[in-house]
LOMAR-538928 format. One record per residue: x, y, z of N, C-alpha, C in turn; residue in three letters. Coordinates in steps of 0.1 Angstrom, whole numbers, plus 5000, padded with zeros to 4 digits. Atoms other than C-alpha are relative to their C-alpha. Example, Ala and Ser with C-alpha at 12.3 -4.5 7.8 and 13.67 -1.06 7.14 Angstrom:
BEGIN
500949885000512349555078500950125000ALA
499149895000513749895071499250115008SER
This chain:
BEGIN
500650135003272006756651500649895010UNK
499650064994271906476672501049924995UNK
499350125005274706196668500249905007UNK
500050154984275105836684501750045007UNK
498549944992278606026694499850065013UNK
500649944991277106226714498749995011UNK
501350034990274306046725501249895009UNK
499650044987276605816747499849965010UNK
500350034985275805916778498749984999UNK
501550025004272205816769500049845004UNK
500150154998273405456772500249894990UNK
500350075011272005196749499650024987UNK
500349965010271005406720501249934987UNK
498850035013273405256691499350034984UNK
500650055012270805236662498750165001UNK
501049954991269205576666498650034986UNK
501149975019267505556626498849935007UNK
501350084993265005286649499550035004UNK
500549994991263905476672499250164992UNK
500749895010262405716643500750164999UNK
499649885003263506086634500450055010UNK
499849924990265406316655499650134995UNK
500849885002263706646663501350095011UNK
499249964988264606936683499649975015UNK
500050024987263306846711501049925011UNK
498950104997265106586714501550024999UNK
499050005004268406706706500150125011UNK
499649854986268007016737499749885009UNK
499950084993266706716757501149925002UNK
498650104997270206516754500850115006UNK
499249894992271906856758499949995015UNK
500349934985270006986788500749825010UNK
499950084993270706606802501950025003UNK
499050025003274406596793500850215013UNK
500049904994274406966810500249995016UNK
501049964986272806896844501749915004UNK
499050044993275406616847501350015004UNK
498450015000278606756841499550135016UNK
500349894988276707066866500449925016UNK
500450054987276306786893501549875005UNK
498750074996279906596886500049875001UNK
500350115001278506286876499949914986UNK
500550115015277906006843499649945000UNK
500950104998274805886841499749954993UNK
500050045010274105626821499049865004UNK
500950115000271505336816500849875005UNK
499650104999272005036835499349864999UNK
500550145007271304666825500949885004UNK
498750064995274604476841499249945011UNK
500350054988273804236869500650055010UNK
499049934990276404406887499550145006UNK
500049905001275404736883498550025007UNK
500850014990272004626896500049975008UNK
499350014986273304496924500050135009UNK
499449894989274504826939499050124997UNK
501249905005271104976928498949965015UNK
500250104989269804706956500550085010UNK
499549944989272204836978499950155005UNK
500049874994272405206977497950015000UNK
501550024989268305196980499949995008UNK
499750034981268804987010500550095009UNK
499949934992270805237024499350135001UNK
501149844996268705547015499149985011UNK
501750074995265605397028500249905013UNK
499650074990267305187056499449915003UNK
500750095000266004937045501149854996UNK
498850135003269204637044498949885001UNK
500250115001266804367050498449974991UNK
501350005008263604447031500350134988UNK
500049905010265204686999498650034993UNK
500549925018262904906978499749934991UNK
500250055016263604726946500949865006UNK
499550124999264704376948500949964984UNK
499050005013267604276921499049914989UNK
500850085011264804016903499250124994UNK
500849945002262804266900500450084988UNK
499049915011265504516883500249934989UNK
499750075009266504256864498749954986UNK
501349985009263204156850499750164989UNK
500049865005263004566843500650024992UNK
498849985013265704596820499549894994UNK
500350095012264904276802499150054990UNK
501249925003261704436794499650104990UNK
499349915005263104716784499550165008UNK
500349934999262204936808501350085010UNK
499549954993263905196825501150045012UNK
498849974989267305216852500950054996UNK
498949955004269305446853501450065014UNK
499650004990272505536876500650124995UNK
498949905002274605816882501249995007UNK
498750044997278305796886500950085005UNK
498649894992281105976910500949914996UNK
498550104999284105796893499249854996UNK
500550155000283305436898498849955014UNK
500450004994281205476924498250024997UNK
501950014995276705446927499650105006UNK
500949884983275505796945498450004992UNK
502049994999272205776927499449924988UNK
500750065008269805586908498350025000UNK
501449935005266205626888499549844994UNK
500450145007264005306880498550084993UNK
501649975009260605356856499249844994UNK
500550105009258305106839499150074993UNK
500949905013255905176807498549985009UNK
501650065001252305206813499749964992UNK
500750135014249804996793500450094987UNK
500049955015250305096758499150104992UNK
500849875002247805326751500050145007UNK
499649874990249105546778500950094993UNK
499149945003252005656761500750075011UNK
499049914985254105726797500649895006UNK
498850054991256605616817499550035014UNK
500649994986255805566854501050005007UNK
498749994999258905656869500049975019UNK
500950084984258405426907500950105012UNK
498949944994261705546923501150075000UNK
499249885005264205786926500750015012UNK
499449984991267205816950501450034998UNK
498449964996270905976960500349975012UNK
499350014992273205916980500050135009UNK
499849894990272906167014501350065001UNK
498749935003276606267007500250094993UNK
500049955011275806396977498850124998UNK
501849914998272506636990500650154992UNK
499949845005272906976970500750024988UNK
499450065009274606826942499250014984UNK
500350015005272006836922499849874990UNK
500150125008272306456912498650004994UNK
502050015001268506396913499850094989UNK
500749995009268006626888500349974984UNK
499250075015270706516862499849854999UNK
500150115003269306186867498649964993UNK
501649955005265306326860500550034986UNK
499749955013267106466829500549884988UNK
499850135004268606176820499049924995UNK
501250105006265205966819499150094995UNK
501649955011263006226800500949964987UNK
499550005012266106236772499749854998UNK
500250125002265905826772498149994997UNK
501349995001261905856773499650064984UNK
499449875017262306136741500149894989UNK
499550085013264305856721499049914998UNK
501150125003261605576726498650065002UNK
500649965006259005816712498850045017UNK
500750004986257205856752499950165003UNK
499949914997256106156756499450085017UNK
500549894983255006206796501249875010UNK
500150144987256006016829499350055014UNK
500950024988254505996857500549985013UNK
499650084990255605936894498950105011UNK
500749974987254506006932500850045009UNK
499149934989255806226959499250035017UNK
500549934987255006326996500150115000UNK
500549875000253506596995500650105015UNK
499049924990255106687028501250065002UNK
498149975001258606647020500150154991UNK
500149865004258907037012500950004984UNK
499050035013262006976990499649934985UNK
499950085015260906716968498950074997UNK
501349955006257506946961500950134989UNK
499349945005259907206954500749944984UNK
499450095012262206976931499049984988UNK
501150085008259406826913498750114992UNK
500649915010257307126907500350124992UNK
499649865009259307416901501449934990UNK
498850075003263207226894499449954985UNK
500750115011261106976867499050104992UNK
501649995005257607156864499249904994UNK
500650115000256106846867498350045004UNK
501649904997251906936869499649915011UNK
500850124990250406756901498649974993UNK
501350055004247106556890498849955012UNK
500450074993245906366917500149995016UNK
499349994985246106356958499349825000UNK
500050125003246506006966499849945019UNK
500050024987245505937004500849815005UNK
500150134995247505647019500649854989UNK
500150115013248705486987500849885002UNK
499150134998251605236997499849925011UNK
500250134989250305127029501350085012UNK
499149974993252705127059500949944993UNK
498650065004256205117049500750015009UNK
499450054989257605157079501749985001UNK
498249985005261605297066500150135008UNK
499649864995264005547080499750144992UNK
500949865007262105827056498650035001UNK
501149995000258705747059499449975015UNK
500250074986258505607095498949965000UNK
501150034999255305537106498350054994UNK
501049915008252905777088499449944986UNK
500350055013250705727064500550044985UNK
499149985009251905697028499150114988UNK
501249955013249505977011501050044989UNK
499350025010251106066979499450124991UNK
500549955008250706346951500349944992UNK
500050055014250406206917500350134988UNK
499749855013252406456889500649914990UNK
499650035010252706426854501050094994UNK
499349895002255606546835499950014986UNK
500049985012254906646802501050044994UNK
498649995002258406616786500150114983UNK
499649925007257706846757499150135000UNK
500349844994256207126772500350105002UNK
498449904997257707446771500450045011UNK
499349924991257407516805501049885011UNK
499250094993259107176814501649994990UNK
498949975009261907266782500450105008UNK
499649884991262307576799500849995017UNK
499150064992262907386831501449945004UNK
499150114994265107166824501350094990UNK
498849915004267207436809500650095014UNK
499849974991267407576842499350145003UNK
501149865004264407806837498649955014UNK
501450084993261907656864499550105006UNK
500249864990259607936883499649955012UNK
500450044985259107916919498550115000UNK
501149914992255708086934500550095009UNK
499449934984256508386955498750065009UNK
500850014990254208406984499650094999UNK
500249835002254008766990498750044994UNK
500449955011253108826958498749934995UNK
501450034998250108576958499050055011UNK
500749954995248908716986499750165002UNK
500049895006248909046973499050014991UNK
501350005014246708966947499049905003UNK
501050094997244308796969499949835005UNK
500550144996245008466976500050005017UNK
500350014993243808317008500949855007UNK
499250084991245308107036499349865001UNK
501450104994243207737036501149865010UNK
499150004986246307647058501550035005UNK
498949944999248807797075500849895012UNK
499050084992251507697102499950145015UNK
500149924984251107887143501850005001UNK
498649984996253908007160500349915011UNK
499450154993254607657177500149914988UNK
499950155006254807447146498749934997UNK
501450105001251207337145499150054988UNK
500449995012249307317111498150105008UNK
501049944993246307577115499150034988UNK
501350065011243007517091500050214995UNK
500449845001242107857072498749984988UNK
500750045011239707907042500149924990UNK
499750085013239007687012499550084993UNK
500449935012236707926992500750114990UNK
499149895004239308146980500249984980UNK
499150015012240208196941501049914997UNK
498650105003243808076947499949995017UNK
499450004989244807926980501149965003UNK
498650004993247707847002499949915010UNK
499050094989249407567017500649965002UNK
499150024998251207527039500949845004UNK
499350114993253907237052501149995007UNK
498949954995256607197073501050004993UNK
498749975007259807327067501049854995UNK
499350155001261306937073499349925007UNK
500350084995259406677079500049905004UNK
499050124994261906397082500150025011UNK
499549974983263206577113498850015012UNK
501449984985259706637131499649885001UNK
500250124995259006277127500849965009UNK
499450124988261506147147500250115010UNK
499849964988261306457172498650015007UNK
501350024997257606447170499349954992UNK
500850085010255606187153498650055005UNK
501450004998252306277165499750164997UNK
500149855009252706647152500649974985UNK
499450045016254206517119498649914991UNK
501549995009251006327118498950065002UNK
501449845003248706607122500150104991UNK
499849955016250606757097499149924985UNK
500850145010249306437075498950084998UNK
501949965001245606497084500150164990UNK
500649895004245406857081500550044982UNK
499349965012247706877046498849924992UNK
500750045007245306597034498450014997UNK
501349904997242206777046500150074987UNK
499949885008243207087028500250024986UNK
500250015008244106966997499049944988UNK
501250145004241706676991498750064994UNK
501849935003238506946993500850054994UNK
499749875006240607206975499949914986UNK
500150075014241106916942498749985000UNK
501450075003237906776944498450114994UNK
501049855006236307136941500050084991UNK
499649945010237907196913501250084993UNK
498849945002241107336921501449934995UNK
498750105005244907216909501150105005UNK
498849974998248207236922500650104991UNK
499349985009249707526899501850035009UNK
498849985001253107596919499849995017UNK
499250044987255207576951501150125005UNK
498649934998257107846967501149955013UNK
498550054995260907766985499749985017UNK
500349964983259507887021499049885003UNK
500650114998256907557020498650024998UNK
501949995002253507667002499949984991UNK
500550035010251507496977499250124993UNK
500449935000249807736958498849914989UNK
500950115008246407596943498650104996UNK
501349825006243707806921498849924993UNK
501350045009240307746905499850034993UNK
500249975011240007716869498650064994UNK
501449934998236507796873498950065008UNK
């Protein structure tokens, strides 16, 4: 059973008879949270402190290298918490290596839109990021919210990985272009397309996840049983078109696409095009993101 002893590292919970019955879901969701962080050497916990958003300001700015135009601006954060929505930090000691901001959707949504998400590059393999995802479904859990929502680059191999096997987060949407130019040391100059994934926080195969159960796609093995290439990668690095009519298809991305932007931005955006080619017709025809394998391929099938 849960207890406000135990809930804690949750934050601001004190009153938890208000926030209606505890179930089990909720009570493996504090675990699995309370889990991930002691895995990743951290104490994350809701922040609401002007102070505490301060250095939410800051380590942004430095992810995103952005010191004179931050991510999130401290009014903004601040406004956010009043609200009552969503920031959370994770702690080395006394120290900021990562932070999670969210806001609610309208009210009939029932979801959390979870905007941004970052660690400290010191900290890469640490697994912060996911004890900080774990962190805001259990907080999401107590205030009766049962999805959230955010947006990823579909390029960045890692976070597709993170996000759909790590989480099993479901992609919904391909989003061409959505923020505009941002114009940071992550995104550089490229356009900002975006996948749109929901995470349905009591799902068993996102319970299962966040136990440390998440399944990867193994390539191979889809293409064993037929799936088709609608695009692959040449042996220079360059995105190469293949079929769309396939059952299940395959695509591909580069291995890092941080590093090809700044060694080649004009191959980094031809990656762009052809990834947003390839999936754009593949959603629109009916197909959906079901998984991701490690080596850098979406794997996308047709329900009908």
């Amino acid at each position: 059973m849960t207890t406000p002893e135990n809930l804690s590292s949750m934050g601001a919970v004190t009153n938890l008879t208000s926030l209606g019955p505890v179930d089990t879901d909720l009570d493996r969701a504090v675990q699995a949270a309370d889990a991930a962080a002691q895995v990743a050497r951290v104490a994350v916990r809701e922040l609401t402190e002007l102070a505490d958003l301060e250095r939410v300001v800051a380590l942004y700015a430095r992810i995103w290298g952005r010191d004179t135009n931050p991510p999130m601006t401290l009014e903004l954060l601040r406004a956010f918490t009043k609200a009552g929505n969503y920031v959370g930090g994770a702690f080395e000691g006394t120290e900021l290596v990562g932070a999670c901001v969210g806001f609610f959707h309208a009210p009939a949504e029932d979801a959390l839109h979870s905007h941004i998400a970052g660690v400290a590059p010191e900290t890469a393999g640490r697994s912060v990021g996911f004890a900080l995802k774990l962190h805001q479904r259990a907080w999401a859990l107590l205030r009766g919210i049962s999805e959230i929502a955010w947006t990823f680059d579909p390029l960045v191999s890692r976070n597709a990985y993170f996000n759909l096997v790590k989480l099993a987060a479901e992609p919904v949407e391909y989003l061409p272009n959505f923020y505009g130019a941002m114009a940071d040391s992550i995104n550089g100059l490229d356009d900002s397309d975006r996948l749109l994934v929901r995470w349905r926080l009591r799902d068993p195969a996102v319970v299962a996840a966040c136990s440390g159960g998440g399944v990867s796609a193994v390539i191979s093995e889809e293409l064993a049983a037929g799936a088709a290439v609608a695009l692959g990668v040449s042996d220079t690095g360059t995105p190469v078109p293949g079929r769309l009519d396939a059952q299940t298809s395959l695509v591909a991305v580069p291995h890092d696409i941080a590093a090809l932007r700044l060694r080649d931005p004009a191959l980094a955006q031809q990656w762009r095009s052809a990834v947003r080619e390839a999936l754009s017709a593949l959603v629109a025809d009916g197909a959906r993101v079901t998984g991701f394998d490690r080596d850098g391929w979406y794997v996308v099938r047709r329900t009908r």
